[in-house]
SEKEDO-762021 format. One record per residue (C-alpha): residue number from 1; x, y, z. Coordinates in steps of 0.25 Angstrom, whole numbers. Last residue first. Layout:
! residues N
<pt resi="NUM" X="X" Y="Y" Z="Z"/>
...
END
This chain:
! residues 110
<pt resi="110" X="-46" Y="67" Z="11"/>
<pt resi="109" X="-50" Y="57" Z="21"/>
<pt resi="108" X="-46" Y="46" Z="15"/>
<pt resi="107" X="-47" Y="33" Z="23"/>
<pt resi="106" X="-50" Y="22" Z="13"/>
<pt resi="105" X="-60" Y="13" Z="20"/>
<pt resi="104" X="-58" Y="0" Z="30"/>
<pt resi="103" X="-56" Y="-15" Z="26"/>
<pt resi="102" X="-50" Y="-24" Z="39"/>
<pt resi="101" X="-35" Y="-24" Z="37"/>
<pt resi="100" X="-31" Y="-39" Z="38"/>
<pt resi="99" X="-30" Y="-42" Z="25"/>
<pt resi="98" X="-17" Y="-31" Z="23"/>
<pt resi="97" X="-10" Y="-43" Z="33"/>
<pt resi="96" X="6" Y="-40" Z="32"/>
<pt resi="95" X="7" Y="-27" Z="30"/>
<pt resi="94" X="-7" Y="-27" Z="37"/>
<pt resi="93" X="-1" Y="-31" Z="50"/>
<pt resi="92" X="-12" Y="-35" Z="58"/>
<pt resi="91" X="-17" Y="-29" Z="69"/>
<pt resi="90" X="-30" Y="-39" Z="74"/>
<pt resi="89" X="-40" Y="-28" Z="72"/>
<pt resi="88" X="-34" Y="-23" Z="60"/>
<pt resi="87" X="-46" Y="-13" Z="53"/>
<pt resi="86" X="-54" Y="-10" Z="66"/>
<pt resi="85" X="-42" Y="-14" Z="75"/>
<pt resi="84" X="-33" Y="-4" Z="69"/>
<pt resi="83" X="-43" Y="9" Z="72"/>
<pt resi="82" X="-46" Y="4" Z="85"/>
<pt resi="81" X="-31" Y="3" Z="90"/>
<pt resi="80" X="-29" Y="17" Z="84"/>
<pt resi="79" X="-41" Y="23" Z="93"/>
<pt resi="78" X="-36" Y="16" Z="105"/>
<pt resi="77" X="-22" Y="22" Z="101"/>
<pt resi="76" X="-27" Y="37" Z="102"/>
<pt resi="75" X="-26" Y="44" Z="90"/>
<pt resi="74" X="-17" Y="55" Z="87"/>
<pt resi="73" X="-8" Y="48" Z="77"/>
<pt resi="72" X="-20" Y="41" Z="70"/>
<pt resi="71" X="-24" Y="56" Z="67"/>
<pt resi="70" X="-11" Y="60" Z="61"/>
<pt resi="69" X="-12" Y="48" Z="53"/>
<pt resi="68" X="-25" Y="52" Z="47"/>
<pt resi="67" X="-20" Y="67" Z="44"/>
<pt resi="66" X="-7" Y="59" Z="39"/>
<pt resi="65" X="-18" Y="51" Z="28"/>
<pt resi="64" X="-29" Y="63" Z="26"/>
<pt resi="63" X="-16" Y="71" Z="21"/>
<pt resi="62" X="-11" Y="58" Z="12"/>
<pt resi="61" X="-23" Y="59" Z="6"/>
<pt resi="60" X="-28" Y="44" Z="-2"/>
<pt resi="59" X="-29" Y="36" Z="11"/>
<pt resi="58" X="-28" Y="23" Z="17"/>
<pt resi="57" X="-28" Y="19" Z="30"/>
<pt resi="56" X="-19" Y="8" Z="39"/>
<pt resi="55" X="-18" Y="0" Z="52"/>
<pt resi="54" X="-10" Y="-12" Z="57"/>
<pt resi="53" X="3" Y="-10" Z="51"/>
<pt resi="52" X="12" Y="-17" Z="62"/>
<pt resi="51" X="28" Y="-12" Z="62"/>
<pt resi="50" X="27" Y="-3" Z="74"/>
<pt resi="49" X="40" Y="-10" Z="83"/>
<pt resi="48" X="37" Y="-2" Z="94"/>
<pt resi="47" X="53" Y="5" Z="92"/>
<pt resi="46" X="52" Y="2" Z="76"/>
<pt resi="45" X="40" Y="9" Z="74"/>
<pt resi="44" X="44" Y="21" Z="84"/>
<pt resi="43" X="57" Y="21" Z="75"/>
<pt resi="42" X="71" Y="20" Z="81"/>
<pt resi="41" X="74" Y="8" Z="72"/>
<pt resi="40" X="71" Y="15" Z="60"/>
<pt resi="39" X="71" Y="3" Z="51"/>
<pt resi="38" X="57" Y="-2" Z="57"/>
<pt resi="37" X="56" Y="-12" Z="45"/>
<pt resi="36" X="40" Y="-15" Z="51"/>
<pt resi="35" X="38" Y="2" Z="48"/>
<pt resi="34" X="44" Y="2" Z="36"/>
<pt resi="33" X="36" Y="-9" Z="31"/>
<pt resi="32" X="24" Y="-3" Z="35"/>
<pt resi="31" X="28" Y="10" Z="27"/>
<pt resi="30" X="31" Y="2" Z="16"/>
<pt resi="29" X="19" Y="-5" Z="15"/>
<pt resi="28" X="9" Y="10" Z="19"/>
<pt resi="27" X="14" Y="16" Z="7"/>
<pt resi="26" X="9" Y="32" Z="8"/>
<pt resi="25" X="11" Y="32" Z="23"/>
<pt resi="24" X="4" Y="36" Z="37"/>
<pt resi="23" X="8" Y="33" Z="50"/>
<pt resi="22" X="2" Y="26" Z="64"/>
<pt resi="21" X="11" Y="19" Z="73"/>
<pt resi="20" X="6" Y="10" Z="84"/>
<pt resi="19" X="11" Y="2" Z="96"/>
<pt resi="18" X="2" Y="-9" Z="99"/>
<pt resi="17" X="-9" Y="-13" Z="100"/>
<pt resi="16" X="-7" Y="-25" Z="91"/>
<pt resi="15" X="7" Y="-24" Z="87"/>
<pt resi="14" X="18" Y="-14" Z="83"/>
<pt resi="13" X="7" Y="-7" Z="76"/>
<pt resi="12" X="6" Y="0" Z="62"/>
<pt resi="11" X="-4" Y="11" Z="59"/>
<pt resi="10" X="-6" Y="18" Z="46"/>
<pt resi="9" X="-11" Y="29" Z="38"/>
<pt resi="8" X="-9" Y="25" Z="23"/>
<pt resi="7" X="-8" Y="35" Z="11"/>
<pt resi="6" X="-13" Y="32" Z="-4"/>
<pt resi="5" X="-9" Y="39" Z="-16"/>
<pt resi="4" X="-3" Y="27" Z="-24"/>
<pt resi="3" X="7" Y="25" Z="-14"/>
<pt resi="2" X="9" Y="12" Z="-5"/>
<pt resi="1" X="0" Y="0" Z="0"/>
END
């Protein structure tokens, strides 16, 4: 899932409940895999070992994409435990299991 005009806002965990990183990118694969490399070994993904993509939204407007990550930022972690258990209720990594993702909408809030 890369380019072609689209923008992912995404979450990856370290495990079930546990730690939780949220980001935005324009190729979701690479940006995964770069977070499960962990080459920066000084990095908050490397330190809680944040390697598990369990969440993800797709939009068209990369504005309407970092204005939705800087929302997920502010939310409280409930809220985010939520979100992931009503698309991915038993955390899969959807690198490595994209069937697991239950169908939702396009977000694109333009």
């Amino acid at each position: 899932m890369s380019g072609g005009g689209h923008y992912f806002v995404y979450i990856m965990a370290s495990r079930k409940n546990g730690t939780l990183y949220t980001g935005v990118t324009n190729n979701l694969f690479k940006r995964a895999a770069e977070h499960k490399s962990a080459l920066n070994t000084f990095s908050f993904v490397a330190k809680y070992k944040v390697h598990r993509l369990v969440y993800y939204e797709i939009y068209t407007d990369v504005l309407a994409a970092i204005k939705r990550e800087k929302r997920l930022k502010h939310w409280n972690r409930a809220w985010k435990l939520r979100l992931i258990e009503q698309v991915n209720p038993n955390w899969y990594d959807l690198i490595e299991h994209p069937e697991a993702l239950r169908p939702f909408v396009e977000f694109n809030k333009v």
